[in-house]
N, C-alpha and C positions, 0 to 999 in steps of 0.2 A: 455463525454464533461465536462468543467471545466468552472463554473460562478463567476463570482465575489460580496462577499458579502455584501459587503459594500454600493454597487452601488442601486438606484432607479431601481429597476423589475430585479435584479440580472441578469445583462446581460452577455450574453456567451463570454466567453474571450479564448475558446482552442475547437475545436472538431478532432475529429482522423479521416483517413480516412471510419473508417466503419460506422460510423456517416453519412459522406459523402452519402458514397453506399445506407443506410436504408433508409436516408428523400429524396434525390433526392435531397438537396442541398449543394451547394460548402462551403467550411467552409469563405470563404469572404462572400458568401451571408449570413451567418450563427453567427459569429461575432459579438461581439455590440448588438445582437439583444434580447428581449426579448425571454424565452420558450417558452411561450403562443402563439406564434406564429402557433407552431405544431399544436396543437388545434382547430384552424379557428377559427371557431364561435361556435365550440363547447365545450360552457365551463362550462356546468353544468353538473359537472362530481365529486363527491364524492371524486375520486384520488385527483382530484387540492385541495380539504380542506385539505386532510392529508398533501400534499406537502406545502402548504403553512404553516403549524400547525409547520411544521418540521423546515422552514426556519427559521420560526419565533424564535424558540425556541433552533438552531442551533444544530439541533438531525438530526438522521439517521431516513430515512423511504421506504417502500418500495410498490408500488402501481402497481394496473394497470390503465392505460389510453388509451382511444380513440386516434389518433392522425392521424396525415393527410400527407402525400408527398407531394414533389411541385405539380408533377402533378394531386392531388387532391384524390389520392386513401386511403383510410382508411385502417390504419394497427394497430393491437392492442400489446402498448408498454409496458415490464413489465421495470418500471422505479426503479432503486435504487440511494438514493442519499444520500452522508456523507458527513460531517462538515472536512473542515482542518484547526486546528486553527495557526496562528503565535508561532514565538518562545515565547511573551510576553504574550499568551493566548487569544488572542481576533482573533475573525472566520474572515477568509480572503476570503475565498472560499467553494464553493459545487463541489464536483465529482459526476457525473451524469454518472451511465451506462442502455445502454438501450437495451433490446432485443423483438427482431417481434418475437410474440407468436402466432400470427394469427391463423396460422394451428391447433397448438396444443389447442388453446381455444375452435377453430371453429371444431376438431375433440372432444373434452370433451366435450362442445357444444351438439353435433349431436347426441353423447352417452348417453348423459341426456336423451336427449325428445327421443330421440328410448326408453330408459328403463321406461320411464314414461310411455311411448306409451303401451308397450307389460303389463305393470301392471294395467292398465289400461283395457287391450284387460280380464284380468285376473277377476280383479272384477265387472267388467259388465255382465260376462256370468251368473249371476243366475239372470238376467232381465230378465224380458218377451223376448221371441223370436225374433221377429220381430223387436223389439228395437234394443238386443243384436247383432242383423246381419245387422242391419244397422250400428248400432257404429262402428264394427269391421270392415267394409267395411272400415268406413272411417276411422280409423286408420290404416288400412293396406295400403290403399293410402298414408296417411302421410308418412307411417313407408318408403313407398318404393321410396316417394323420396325423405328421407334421406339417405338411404340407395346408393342413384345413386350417391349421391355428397358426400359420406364420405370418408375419404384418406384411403379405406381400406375394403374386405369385410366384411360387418354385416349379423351375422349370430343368429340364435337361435338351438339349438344342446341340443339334450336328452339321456340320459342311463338308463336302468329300471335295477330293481333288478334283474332280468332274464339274464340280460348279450347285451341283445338289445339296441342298439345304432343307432343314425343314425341324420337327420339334419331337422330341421320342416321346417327352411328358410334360404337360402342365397343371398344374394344381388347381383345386375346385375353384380358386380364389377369381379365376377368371369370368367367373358369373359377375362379385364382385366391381371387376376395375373397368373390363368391358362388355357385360352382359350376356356374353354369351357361356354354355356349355363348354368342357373342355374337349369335348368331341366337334361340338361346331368350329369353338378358333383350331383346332388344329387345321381345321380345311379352307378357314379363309381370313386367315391370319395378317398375307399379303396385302388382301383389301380391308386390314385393319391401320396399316402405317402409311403416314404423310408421306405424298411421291417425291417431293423434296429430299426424306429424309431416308428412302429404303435403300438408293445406290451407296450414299454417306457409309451405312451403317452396314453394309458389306464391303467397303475400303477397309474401313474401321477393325472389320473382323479380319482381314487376313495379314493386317500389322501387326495385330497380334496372336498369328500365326507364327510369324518371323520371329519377334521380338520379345513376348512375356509369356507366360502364363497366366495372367488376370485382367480381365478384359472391364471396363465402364463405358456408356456409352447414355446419353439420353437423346430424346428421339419423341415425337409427334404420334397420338394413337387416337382414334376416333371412339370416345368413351359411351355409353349406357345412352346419352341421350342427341347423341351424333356431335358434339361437340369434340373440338383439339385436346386434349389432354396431355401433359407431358410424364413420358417414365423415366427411370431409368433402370436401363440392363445391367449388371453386378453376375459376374462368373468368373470360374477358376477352370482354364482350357486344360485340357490333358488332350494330348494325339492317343488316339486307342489304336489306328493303325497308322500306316505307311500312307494311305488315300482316305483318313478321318480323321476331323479334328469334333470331341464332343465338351460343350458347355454348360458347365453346372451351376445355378444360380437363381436369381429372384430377381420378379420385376417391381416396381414399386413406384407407388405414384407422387412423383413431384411436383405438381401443376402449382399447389399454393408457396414451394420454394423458388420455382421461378418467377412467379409474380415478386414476390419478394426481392431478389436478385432485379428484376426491372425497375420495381422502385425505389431501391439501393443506387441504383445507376442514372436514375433521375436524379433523385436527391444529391447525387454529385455532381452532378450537371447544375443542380440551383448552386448550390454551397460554391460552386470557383464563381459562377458569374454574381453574389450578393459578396463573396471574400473579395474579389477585383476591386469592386467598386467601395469596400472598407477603406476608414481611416486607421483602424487598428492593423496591428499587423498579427498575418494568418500564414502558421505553416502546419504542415503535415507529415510525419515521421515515419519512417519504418521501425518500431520499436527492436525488430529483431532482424533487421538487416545494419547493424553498424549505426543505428541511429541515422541512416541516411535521408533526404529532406525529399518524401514526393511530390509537393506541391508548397508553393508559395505565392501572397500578393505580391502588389509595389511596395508597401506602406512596411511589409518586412524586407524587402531589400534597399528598402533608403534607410530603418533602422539601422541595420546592418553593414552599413556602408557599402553596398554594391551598385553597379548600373542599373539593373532589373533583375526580375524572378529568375530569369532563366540561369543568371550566373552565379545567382545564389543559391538554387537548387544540385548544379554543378560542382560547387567548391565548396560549400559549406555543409556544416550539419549540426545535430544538435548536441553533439558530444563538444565541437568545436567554440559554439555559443557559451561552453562552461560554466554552465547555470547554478548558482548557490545561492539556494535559499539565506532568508534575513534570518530567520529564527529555525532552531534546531526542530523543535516539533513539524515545522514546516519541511525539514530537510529531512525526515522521517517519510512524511508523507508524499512528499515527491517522490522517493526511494521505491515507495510502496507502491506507486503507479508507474515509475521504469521498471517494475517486477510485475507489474500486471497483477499486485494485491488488491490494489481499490482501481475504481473507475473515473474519478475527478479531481480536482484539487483545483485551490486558490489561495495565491500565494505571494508574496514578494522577494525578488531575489536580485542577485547582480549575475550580469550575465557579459559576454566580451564581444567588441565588431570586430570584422576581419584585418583592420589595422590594428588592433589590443587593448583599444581602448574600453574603458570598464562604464558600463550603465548600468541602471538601477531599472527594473523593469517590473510594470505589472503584471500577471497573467494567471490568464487561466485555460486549464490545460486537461481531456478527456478522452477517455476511448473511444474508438471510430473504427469503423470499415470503410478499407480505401481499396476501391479493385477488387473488392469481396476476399482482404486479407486485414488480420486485425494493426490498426495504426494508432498514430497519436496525434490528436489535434492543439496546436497550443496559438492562444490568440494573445498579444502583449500589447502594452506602450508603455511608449518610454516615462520611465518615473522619476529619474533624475535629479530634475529641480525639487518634484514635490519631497521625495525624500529626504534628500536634505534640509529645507524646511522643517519638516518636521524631528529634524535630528538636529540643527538648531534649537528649536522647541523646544525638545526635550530635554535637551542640556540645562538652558535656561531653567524651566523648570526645577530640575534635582539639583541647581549646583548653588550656594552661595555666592553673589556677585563680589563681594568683596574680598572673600577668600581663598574661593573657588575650590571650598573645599562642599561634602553634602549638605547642604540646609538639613531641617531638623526632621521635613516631611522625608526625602529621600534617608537619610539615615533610619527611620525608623521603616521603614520598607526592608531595607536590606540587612536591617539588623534581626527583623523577624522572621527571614526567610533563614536566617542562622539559625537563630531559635528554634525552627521546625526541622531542621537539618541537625540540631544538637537532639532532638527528640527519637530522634532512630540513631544516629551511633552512641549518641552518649560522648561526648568530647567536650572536655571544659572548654568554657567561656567566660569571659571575667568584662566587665566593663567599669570607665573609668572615667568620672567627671571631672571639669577644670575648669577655673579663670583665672582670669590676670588679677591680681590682690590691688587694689585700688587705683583700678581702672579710670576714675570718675577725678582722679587728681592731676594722671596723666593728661587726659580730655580738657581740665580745669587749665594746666600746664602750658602744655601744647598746642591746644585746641582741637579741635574734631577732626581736622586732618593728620595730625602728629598722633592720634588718637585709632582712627585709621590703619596707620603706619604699623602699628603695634600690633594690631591685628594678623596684616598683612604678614607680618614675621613671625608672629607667634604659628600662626596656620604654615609656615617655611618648617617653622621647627619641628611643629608634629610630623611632617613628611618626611622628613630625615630621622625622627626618634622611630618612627611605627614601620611595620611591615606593609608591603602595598595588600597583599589579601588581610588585612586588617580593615575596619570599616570608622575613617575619623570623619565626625561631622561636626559643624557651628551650628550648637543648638537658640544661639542665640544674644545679642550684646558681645558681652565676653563670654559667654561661656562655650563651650567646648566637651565635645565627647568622643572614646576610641571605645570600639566593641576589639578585645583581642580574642585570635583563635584559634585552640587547643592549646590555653595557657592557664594554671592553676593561679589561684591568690599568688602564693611566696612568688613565683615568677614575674606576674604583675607588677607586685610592690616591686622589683629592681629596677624593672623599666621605667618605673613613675618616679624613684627616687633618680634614675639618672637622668629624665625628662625635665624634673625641679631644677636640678644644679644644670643642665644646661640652658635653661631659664633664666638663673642667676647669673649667669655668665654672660651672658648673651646682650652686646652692644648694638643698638638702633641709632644708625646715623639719621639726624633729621634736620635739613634747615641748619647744619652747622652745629646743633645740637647733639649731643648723645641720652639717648631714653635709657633706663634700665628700668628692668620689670622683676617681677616675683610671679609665683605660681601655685595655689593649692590646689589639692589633688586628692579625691575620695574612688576608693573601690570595691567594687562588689562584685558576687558570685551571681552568675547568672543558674537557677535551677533547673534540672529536668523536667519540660513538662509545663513550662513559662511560655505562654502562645502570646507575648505583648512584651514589651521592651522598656514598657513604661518600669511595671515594676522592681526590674533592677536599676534602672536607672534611678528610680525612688530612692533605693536603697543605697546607690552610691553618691547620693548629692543629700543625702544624714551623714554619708564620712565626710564629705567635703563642707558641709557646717559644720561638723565637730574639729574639721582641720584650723576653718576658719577662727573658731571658737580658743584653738587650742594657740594663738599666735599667726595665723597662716602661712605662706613659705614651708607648708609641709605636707606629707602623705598620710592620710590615712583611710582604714579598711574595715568594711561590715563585716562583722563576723557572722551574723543573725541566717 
């Protein structure tokens, strides 16, 4: 979900559908509204100080929280939320993800107080008797119905130095996973595991005799209806003697994670042989090994200037590629998937080959599992030509050919993206209309090329009178417009009266010829709150008819 910062109780202003799915409500009902909503009335909860510590302080944090569905059932939410600040740096928004831990809290949970339980069952036995068999009683109770509600059988399992092994306790759940009683598997337990895997999985146990305390292992079991099933074993060893090592834990059934895992491992087996045979080029990243390159085609080592994959996967990587997005928003969103905030993006950027030469490249670029660890898949080609192309284009487009200064369409673009940028700070703006005072003589004179000429220097002189973050454009003929900025009237008028005189001063050599020209000059106050540019500009070409009016060869200013 996505909140808005700015706002009184940071109200949700975006949820996704799986948001939807988790709380049980619609993202309309969900909208507008405070978080705390999730919460009920339960809101003494440690997570809400962090999360508010965070908002406060426009930081990243990550908690867990109680929280409630519509229909009122409690699910336990692991909440992470990050800052996204504006282009100008100031926090606009929080990204909220959230994931039901439920299960896995409420099975870590269950593991706790079982292991507490059984350590427990452990330092009471040198009590007196009668105590001790009472405690234990009542711990064995507890133990079993935990044991009834945990997502998995809980077992306790021993090996002596003698080579003896076998199971102290398993939980009812074994009816469950392999059908039987927990009185029948303890007696034929053996003829429940693939023969394959029973030698394996007493290797397995006495490495971690030697070497840890916590033991995993999965392992082949003959389930309910004679079929393979896969588990896996999860324990925490303790030695209780000199000649026993006992295992406390839970089995649980993986059968649909390992299918999965095999079709993950197919699916990378299609994706190199349909990547090989790509004209595009395909590589594959460690996002959190140094950005280093797991796999590559050809089509990215001939971008890249290499022999083949293999030398490119060797020597290069994707920190080395130094990939920089074209547009900022895009250099956002790329950031956000080297952080592992979103899952995709598409993009244009420039990026380096291993001699440093600079290309311009397409791509697109998402998260992947590679070896059942999370990576990044990015497929490009080369854009080069086309980009330039179209940064020829686009030049052409916004630029006046004769002057090469903004035509009147690009001027009013970037004169209104002022405009909306003067509507949040508030920063004067003044604009300023011009031409050349009897242009049509010069033309008459000279002819259209000498006519031309005049141009061409007039548009010289505004770049020497004006600031380059000032915005001058040829709106047309002769005329001429500058947007200045954070400049009041009185400061304007000095510029435009020293703009005049060096107007009048101002020698065009042509054809052996010398031109001189003149300059009237109108200005106005741009308002707060002006989403169009036409209308000061309106208002500044009424002073420059009244300059006109007024003799021309001079400045003058809307007051209105």
């Amino acid at each position: 979900m996505i909140t808005e910062a700015s706002a009184a109780g940071q109200p949700i202003q975006f949820v996704n559908p799986a948001f939807e799915e988790l709380t049980g409500y619609s993202a309309n009902e969900a909208i507008g509204r405070d978080c705390r909503f999730l919460q009920d009335t339960d809101c003494d909860q440690t997570g809400l100080v962090t999360i508010r510590n965070a908002i406060a302080g426009g930081s990243e944090a990550k908690v867990m929280l109680r929280n409630y569905r519509k229909d009122g059932t409690l699910f336990i939410n692991e909440l992470s939320i990050a800052p996204v600040y504006g282009e100008t740096g100031v926090l606009t928004h929080f990204i909220g993800i959230q994931n039901d831990v439920t299960l896995r809290e409420s099975a870590l949970k269950e593991l706790r107080r079982a292991r507490e339980e059984l350590e427990e069952r452990v330092q009471i036995r040198t009590a007196e008797l009668s105590d001790a068999l009472v405690a234990i009683r009542q711990s064995e109770e507890r133990i079993r119905e935990i044991a009834e509600t945990a997502p998995g059988v809980v077992y306790q399992w021993y090996k002596r130095l003698n080579g003896d092994m076998g199971f102290y306790y398993v939980s009812p759940r074994t009816e469950d996973l392999f059908g039987l009683t927990p009185e029948t598997f303890l007696l034929e337990w053996t003829t429940l595991v693939h023969p394959d895997d029973l030698l394996e999985m007493s290797r397995s146990i006495g490495s971690v005799e030697l070497y840890s305390t916590h033991w995993s292992y999965e392992l082949r079991v003959r389930g309910p209806d004679g079929d393979w099933r896969w588990v896996r074993l999860e324990s925490r060893a303790v030695k209780r003697t000199d000649t026993e090592v006992v295992f406390s834990g839970i089995i649980t059934d993986v059968t649909e994670e390992e299918a999965l895992k095999r079709e993950l491992a197919n699916n990378e087996r299609r994706f190199r042989s349909l990547a090989e045979g790509s004209i595009q080029a395909v590589v594959v990243c460690a996002p959190n090994a140094g950005n280093s390159i797991l796999f590559a085609n050809s089509a990215a080592a001939l971008l890249f200037g290499f022999s083949d994959d293999q030398e490119l996967c060797q020597n290069y990587s994707l920190d080395k590629m130094a990939i920089v997005p074209a547009e900022r928003e895009e250099d956002k969103q790329w950031r956000q998937l080297l952080n592992g905030n979103i899952e995709s993006v598409q993009l244009r950027a420039e990026a380096r080959t291993q001699t440093g030469k600079e290309i311009w490249i397409d791509l697109v670029a998402s998260t992947v599992h590679w070896d059942e660890a999370p990576a990044l898949q990015v497929t490009m080609v080369d854009a080069s030509e086309r980009h330039q192309l179209e940064e020829d284009m686009r030049r052409l487009a916004s630029l006046d050919p004769l002057t090469n200064l903004n035509n009147r369409r690009q001027f009013n673009v970037l004169a209104n993206q002022e405009l909306q940028r003067q509507g949040r700070y508030h920063e004067d703006l003044t604009v300023l209309t011009m031409d050349i005072d009897y242009f049509k003589n010069i033309n008459d004179q000279y002819g259209h090329a000498g006519g031309d000429a005049a141009l061409r220097a007039f548009a010289g002189l505004l770049r020497q009178q004006f600031r380059e973050s000032d915005i001058v454009g040829r709106l047309g003929g002769e005329e001429f417009a500058v947007l200045l900025l954070k400049a009041d009237l009185n400061h304007t008028a000095v510029i435009a009266e020293r703009l005049r005189e060096a107007c009048s001063d101002m020698n065009i050599l042509y054809e052996g010829k010398t031109i001189r020209m003149t300059t009237s000059i109108g200005i106005a106050r741009c308002k707060v709150g002006e989403h169009s540019i036409e209308l000061p500009l309106k208002r500044a070409d009424g002073a420059l008819y009244a300059a006109k009016n007024d003799g021309r060869n001079c400045v003058k200013i809307y007051y209105g």
